[in-house]
C-alpha positions as CSV (number, residue, x, y, z in Angstrom):
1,X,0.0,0.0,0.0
2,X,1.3,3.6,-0.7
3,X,0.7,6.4,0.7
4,X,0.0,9.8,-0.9
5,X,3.6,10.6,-1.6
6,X,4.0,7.2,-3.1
7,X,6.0,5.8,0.4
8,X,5.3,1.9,0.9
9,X,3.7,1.7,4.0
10,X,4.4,-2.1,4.8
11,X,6.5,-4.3,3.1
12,X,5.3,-4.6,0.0
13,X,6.9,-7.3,-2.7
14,X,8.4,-6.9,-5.9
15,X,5.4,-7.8,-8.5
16,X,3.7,-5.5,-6.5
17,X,5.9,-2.4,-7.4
18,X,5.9,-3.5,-10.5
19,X,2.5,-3.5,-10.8
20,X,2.5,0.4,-9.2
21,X,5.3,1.0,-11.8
22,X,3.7,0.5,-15.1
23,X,1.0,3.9,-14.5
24,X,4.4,6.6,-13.9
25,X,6.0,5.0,-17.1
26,X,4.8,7.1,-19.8
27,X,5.6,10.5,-17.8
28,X,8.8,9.2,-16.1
29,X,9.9,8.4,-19.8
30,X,8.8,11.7,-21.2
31,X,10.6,13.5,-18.6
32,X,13.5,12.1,-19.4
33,X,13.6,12.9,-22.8
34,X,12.5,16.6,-22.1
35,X,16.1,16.4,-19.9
36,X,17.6,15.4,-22.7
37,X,16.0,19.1,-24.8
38,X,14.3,16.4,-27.1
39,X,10.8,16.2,-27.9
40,X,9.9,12.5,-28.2
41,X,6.7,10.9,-30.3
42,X,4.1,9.2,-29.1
43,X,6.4,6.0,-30.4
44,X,9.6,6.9,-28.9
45,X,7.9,6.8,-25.4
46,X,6.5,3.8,-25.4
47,X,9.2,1.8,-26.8
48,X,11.4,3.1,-23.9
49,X,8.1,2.2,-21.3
50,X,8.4,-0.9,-22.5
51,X,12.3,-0.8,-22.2
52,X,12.2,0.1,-19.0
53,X,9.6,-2.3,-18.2
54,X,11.8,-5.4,-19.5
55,X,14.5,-3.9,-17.4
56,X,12.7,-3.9,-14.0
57,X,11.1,-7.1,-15.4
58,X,14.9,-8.5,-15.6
59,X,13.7,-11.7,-16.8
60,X,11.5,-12.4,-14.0
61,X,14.0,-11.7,-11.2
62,X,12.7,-7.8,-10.8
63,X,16.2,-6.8,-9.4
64,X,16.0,-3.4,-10.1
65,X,12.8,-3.2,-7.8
66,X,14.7,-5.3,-5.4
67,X,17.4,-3.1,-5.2
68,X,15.1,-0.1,-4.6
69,X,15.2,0.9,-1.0
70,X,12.5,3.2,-0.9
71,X,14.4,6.0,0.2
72,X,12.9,7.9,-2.2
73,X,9.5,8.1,-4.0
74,X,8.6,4.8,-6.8
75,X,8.6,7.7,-9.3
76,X,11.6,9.6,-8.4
77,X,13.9,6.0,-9.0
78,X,12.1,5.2,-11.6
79,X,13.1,8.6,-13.1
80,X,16.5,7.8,-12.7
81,X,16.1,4.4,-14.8
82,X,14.2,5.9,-17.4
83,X,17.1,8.6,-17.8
84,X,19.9,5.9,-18.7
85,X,17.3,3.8,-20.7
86,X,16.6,6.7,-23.0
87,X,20.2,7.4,-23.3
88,X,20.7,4.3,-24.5
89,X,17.4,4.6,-26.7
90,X,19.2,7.7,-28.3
91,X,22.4,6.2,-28.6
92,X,21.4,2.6,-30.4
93,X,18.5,5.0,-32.7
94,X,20.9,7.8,-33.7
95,X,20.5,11.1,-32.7
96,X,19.3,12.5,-36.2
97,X,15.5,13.5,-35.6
98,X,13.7,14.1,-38.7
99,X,13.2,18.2,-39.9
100,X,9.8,17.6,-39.7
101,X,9.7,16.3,-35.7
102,X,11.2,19.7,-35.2
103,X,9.7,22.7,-33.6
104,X,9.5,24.9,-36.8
105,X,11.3,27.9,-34.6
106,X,14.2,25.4,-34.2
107,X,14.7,25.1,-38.2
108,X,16.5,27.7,-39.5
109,X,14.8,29.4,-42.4
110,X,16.9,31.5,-45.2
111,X,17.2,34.8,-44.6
112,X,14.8,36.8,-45.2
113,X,15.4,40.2,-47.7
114,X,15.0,42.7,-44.3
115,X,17.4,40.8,-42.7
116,X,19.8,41.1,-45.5
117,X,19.5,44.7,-46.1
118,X,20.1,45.0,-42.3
119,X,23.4,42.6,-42.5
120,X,24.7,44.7,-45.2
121,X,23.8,48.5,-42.7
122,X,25.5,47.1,-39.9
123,X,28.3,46.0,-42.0
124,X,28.6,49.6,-43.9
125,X,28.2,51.4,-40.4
126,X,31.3,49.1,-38.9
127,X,33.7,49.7,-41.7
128,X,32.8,53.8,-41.1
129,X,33.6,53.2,-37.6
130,X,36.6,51.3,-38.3
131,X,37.9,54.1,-40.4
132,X,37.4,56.4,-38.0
133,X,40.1,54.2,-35.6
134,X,43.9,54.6,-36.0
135,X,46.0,52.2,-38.0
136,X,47.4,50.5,-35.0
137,X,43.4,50.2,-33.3
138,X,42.7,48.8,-36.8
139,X,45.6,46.5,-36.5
140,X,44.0,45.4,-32.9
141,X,40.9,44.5,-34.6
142,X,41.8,42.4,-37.3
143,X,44.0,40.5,-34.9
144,X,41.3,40.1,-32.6
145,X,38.2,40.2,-34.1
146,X,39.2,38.8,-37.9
147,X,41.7,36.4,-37.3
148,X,40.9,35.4,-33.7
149,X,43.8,35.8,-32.2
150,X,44.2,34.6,-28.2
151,X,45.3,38.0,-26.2
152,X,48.4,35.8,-25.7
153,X,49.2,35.8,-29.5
154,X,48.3,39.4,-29.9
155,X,51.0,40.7,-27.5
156,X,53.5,38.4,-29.0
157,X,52.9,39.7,-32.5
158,X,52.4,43.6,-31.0
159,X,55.2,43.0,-28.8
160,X,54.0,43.9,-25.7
161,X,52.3,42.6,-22.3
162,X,48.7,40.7,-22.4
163,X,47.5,43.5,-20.1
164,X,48.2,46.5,-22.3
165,X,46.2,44.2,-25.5
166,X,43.6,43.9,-22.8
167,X,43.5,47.7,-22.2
168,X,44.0,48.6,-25.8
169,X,40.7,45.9,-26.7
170,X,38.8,48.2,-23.7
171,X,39.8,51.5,-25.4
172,X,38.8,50.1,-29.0
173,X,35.4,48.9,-28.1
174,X,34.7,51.5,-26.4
175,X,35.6,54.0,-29.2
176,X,33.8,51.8,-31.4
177,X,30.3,52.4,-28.8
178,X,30.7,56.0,-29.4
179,X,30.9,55.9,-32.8
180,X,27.8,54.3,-32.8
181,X,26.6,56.3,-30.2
182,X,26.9,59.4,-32.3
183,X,25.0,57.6,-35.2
């Protein structure tokens, strides 16, 4: 018998749990896929119910419910099983899930014309601020910002201590703010 938090109140046997086991299935499994940021179907959760089913069945011997010591709720350690089962659900499956599973704001769509002609603004307005910065602040921007240099690599090639790179970046960006500040 459980009580309202799902606590055995007497000693209660294995076929029993597993009998109180099978209703949590179906939300124990789609939590664990929702941990995992996926959005399973209908069909992905009940072939990992029924996964985790054979596994507390365990060929009659139910010793994943014998090993459960009730420490915490029938649904919290079933949770936990349910985790690793859809793991390995995912793993033996693939983890390609076809385009048209996806929420459509997870698909990326071309761009569209507005956002190009506001690409190709922000990129006019960065060269006119760029000009506006001295050749060795321009020099500091394409070594940071266009090749991706480390600040490491930056003094080496400037010749000169991380910490003044790291001030000179400060100054840069911030003379690149008021630039478009002004704008």
């Amino acid at each position: 018998m459980l009580t309202s938090n799902d606590q055995p109140t007497e000693s209660v046997t294995v076929e029993a749990l597993f009998e109180q086991a099978i209703p949590f299935l179906p939300r124990v499994v789609y939590i664990a896929f929702r941990r995992r940021n996926l959005f399973p179907t209908q069909d992905d959760v009940e072939r990992c119910c029924e996964r985790v089913l054979f596994k507390l069945w365990d060929e009659g011997d139910y010793k994943p419910l014998r090993e459960f010591r009730q420490e915490a709720t029938l649904e919290t350690y079933l949770r936990t099983i349910a985790y690793y089962e859809v793991v390995d659900f995912l793993r033996e499956n693939g983890r390609n899930v076809p385009l048209e599973d996806l929420p459509s704001e997870m698909i990326e769509q071309p761009p569209q014309q507005e956002d190009i002609l506001l690409h190709k603004e922000y990129e006019q307005l960065r060269e006119e601020g760029l000009k506006q910065l001295t050749a060795q602040d321009q020099n500091l921007y394409n070594l940071a910002y266009k090749e991706e240099l480390s600040v490491e690599k930056i003094a080496q090639k400037l010749g000169c201590k991380p910490e003044a790179v790291w001030q000179r970046k400060s100054r840069l960006i911030e003379r690149l703010r008021d630039f478009a500040r002004k704008i």
